[in-house]
OpenMM code with the backbone's topology and positions (N, CA, C; nanometers):
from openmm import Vec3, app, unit

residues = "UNK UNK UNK UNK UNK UNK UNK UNK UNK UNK UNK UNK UNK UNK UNK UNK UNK UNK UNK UNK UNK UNK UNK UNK UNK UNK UNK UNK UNK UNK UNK UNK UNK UNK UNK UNK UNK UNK UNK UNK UNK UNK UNK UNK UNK UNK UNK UNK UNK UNK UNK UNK UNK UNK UNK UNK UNK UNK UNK UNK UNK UNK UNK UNK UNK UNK UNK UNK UNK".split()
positions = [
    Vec3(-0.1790, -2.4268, -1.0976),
    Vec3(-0.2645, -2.3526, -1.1867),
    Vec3(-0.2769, -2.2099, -1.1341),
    Vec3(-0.2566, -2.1111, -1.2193),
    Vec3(-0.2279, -1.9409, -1.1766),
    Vec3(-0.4007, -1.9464, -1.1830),
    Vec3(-0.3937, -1.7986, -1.1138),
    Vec3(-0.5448, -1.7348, -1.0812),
    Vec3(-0.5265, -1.6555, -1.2423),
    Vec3(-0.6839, -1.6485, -1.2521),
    Vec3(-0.7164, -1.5187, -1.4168),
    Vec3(-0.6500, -1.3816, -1.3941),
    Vec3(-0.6860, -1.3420, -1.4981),
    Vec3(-0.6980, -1.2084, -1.4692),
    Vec3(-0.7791, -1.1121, -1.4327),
    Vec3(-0.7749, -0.9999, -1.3510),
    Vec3(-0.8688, -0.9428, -1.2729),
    Vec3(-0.8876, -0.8184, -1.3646),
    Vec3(-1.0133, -0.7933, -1.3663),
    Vec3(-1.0569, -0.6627, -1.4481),
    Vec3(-1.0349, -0.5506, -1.3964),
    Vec3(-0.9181, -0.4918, -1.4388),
    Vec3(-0.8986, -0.3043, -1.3760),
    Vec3(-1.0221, -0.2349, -1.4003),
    Vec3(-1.1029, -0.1705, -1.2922),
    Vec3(-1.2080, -0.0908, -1.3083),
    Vec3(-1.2112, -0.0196, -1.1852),
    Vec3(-1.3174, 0.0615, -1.1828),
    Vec3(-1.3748, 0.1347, -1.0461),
    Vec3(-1.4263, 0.0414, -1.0089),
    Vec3(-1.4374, 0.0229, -0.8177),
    Vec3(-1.5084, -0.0489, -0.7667),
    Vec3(-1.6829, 0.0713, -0.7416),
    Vec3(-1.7819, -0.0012, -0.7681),
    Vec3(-1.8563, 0.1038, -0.7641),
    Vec3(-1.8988, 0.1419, -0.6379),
    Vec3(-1.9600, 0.0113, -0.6055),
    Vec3(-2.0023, -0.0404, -0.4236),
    Vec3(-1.9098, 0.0633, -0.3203),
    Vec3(-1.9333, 0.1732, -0.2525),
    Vec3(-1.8445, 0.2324, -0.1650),
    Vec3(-1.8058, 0.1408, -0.0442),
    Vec3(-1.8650, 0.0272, 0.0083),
    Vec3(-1.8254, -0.0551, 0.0959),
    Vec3(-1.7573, -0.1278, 0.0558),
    Vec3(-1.7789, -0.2301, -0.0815),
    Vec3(-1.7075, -0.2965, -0.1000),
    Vec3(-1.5496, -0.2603, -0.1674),
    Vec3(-1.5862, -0.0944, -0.2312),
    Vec3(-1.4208, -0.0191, -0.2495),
    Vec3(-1.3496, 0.0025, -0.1101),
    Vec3(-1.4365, -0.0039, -0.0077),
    Vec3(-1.3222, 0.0237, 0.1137),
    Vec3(-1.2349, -0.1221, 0.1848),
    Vec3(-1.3480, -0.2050, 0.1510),
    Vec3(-1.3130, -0.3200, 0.1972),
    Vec3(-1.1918, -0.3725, 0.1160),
    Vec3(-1.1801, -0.3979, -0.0154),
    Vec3(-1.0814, -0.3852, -0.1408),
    Vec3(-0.9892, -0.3413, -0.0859),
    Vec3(-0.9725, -0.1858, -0.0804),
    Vec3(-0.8470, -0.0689, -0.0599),
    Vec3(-0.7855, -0.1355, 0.0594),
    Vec3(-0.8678, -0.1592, 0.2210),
    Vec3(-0.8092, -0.2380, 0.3294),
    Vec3(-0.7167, -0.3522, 0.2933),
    Vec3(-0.7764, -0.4232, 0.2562),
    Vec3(-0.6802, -0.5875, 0.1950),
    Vec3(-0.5510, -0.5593, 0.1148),
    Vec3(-0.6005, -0.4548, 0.0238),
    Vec3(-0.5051, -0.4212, -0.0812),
    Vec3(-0.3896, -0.3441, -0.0219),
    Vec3(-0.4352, -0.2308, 0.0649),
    Vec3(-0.3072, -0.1950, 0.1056),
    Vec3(-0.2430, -0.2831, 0.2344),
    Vec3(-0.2957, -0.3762, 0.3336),
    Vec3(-0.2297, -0.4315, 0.3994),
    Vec3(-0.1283, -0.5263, 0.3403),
    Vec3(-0.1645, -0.5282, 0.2170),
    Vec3(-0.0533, -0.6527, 0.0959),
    Vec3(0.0522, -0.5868, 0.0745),
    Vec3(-0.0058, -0.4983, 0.0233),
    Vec3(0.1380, -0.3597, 0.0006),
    Vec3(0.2154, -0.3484, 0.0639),
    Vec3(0.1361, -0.2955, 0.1812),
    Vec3(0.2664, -0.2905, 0.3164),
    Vec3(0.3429, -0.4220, 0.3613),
    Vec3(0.2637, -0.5035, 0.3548),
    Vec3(0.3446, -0.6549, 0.3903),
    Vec3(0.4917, -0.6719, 0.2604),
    Vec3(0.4486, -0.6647, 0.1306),
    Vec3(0.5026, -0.6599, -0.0086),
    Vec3(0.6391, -0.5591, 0.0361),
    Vec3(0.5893, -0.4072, 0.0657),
    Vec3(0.6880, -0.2970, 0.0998),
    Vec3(0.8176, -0.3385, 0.1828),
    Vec3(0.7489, -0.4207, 0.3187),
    Vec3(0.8358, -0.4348, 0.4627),
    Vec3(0.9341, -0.5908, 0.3395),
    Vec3(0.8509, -0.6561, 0.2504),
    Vec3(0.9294, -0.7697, 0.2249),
    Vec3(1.0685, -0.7664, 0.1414),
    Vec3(1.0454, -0.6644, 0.0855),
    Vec3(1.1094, -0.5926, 0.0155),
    Vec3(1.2370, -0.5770, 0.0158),
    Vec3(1.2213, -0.4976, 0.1707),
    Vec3(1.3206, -0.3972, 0.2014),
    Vec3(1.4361, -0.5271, 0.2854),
    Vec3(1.3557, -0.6290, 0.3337),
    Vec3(1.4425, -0.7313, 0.4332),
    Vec3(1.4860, -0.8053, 0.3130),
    Vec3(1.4339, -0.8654, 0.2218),
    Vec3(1.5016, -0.9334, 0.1538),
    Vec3(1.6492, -0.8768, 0.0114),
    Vec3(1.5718, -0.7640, -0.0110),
    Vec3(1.6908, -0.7179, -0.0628),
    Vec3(1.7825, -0.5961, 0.0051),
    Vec3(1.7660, -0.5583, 0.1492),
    Vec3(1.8311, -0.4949, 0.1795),
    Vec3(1.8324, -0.3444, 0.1434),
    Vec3(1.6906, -0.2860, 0.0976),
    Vec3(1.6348, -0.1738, 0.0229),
    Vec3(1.5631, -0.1145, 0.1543),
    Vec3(1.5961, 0.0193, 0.1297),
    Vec3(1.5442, 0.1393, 0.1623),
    Vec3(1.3959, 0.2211, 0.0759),
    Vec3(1.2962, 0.1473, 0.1736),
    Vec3(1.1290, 0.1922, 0.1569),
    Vec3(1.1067, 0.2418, 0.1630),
    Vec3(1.0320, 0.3473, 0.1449),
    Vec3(0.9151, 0.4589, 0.1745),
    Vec3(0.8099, 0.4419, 0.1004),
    Vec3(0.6698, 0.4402, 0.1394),
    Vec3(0.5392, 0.4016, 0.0769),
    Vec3(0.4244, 0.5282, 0.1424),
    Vec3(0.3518, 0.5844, 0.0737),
    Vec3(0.2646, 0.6853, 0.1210),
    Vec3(0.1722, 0.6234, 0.0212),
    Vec3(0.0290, 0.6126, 0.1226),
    Vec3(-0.0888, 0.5607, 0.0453),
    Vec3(-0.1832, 0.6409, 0.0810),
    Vec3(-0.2849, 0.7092, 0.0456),
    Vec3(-0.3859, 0.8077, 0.0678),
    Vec3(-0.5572, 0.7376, 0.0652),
    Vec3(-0.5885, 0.7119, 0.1202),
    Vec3(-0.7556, 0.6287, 0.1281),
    Vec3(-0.8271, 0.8001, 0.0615),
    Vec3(-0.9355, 0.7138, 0.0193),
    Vec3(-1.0725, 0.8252, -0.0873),
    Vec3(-1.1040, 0.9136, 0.0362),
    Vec3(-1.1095, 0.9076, 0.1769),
    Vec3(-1.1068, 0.9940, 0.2514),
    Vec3(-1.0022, 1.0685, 0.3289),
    Vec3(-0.8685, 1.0324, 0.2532),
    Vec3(-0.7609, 1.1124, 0.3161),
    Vec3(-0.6859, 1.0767, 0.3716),
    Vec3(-0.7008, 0.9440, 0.4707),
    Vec3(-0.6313, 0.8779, 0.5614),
    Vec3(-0.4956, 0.8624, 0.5107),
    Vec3(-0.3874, 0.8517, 0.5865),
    Vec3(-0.2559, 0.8703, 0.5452),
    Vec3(-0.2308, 0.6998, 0.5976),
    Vec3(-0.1730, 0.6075, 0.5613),
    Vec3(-0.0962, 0.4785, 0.5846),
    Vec3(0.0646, 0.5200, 0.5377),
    Vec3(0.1462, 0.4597, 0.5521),
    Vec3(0.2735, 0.5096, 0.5344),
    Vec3(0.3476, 0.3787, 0.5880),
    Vec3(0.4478, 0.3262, 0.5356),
    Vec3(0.5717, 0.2286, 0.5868),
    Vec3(0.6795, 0.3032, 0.5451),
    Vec3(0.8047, 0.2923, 0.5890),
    Vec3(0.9501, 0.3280, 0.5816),
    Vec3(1.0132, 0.2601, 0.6703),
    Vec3(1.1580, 0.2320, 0.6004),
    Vec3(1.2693, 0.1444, 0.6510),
    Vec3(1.3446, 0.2402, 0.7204),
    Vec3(1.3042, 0.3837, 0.7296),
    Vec3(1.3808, 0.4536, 0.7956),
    Vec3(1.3009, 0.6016, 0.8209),
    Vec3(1.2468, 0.6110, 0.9680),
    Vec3(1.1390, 0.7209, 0.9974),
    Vec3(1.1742, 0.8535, 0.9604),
    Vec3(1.3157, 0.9295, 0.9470),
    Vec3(1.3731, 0.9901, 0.9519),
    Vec3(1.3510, 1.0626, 0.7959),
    Vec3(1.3977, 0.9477, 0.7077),
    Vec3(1.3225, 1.0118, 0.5612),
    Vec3(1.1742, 0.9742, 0.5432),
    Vec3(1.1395, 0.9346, 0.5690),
    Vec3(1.0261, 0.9373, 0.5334),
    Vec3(0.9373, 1.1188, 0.6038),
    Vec3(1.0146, 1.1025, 0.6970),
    Vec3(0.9019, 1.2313, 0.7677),
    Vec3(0.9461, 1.3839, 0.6411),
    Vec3(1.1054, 1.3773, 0.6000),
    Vec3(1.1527, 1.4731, 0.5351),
    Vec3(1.1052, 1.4474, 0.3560),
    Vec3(1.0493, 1.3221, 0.3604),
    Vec3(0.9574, 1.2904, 0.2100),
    Vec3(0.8403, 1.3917, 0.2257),
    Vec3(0.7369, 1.3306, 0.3350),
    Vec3(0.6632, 1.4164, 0.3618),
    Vec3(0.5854, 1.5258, 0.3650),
    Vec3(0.7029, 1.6514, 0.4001),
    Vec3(0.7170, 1.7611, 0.3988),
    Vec3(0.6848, 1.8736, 0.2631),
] * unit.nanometer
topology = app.Topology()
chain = topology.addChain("A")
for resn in residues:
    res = topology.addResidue(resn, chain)
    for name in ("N", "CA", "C"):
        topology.addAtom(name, app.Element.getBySymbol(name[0]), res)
């Protein structure tokens, strides 16, 4: 049995939007790295948190730093 569907909205709660964004992007990045091993794909992911914070995965440091730029 699949899960519902989740309502796209603003989270309003600023704790509970950070807590969200944490989970959410550690999926991503897990999702990103799964990606790239199973089909043999070349990643780059830049994620920006409501305060700026930079997260980032790449299958190859080299472009990603010249994405970057």
């Amino acid at each position: 049995m699949g899960r519902g569907r989740v309502e796209m909205k603003r989270i309003e709660n600023k704790i509970n939007r950070q807590v969200t964004f944490s989970k959410r992007r550690s999926g991503l990045l897990k999702k990103a790295h799964e990606i790239s091993v199973l089909c043999d794909a070349e990643v780059a992911l830049i994620v920006f948190s409501t305060k700026g914070k930079l997260s980032e995965y790449s299958t190859n440091s080299r472009r990603l730093t010249r994405l970057s730029k």
